[in-house]
N, C-alpha and C positions, 0 to 999 in steps of 0.2 A: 529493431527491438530496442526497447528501453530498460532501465531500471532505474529503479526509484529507491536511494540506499543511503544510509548513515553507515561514511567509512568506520566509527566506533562500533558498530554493530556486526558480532561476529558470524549469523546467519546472513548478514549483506555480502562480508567480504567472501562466506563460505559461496555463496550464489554466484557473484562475480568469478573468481575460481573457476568454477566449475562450467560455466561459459566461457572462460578463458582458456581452457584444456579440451575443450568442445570445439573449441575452432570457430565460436561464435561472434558476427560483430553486433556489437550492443553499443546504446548511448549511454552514460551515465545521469543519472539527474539526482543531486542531493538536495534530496526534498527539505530540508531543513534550511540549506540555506537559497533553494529556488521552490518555495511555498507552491503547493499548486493549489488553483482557482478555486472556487466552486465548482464551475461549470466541467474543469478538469477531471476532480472527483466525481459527478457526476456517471461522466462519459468514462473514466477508468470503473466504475462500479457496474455501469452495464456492461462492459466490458466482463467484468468480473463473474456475474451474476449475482451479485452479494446487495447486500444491504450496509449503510454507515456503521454502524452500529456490531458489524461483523465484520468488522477490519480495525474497529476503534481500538488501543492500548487501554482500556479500563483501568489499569491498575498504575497508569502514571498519575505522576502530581498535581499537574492539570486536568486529568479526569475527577482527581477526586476536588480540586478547586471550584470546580465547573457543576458539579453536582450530579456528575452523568450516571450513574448507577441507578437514581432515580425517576430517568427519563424516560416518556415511554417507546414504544417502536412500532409503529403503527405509522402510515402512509402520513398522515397529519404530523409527525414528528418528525420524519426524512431530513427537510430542510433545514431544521436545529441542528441535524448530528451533522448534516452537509459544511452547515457556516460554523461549527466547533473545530472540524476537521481542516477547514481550511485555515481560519486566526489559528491554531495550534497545532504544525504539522506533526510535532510529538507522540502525538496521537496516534497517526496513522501507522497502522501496521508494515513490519517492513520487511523483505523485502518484495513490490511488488513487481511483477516482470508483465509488458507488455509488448508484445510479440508484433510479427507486420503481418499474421493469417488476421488479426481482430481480434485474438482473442488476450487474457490475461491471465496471470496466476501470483496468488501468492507465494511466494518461493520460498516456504522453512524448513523444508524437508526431499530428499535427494529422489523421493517417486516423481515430485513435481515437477523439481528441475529437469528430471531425464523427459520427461513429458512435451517439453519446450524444443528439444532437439532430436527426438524421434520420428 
């Protein structure tokens, strides 16, 4: 299992936590200062089942720099939210947990987390 977390961020540390008292072993990755790929995001997204653009932070600085609000999201737009997400890992939502069954979760709320260890 991985996670992908900015120690500032106090739904990361709440995640961390809560696999830590779980009994869970996990890797850390802070995405901030170890950027993942493109291809990374990608493969976490199918993972996910999600879309760029549903994981994106919208309302950071560099979203609004970037002009993403008025981006579209439609298959032909993917690969823009994909290469925004990677030069700006800010972006990305956090905290995201990928697990070793395949699958992944957002982790901002304690139904999901318990969902990881049940």
């Amino acid at each position: 299992m991985e996670i992908w977390l900015n120690p500032r961020c106090s739904k990361c540390r709440t995640a961390a936590a809560f696999l830590d008292e779980a009994g869970v072993t996990y890797t850390v990755r802070r995405y901030l200062e170890d950027p993942p790929k493109a291809d990374e995001i990608r493969a976490v997204l199918g993972r996910l089942g999600l879309e760029p653009w549903d994981i994106t932070r919208t309302a950071e600085p560099a979203a609004k720099d970037l002009g993403i609000s008025g981006w579209g999201r439609t298959d032909a737009d993917r690969d823009r939210w994909i290469d925004a997400l990677a030069a700006n890992p800010s972006l990305i939502q956090r905290p995201i947990i990928t697990a070793d069954d395949g699958h992944a979760v957002v982790a901002r709320d304690e139904e999901t987390l318990r969902s990881l260890v049940d």
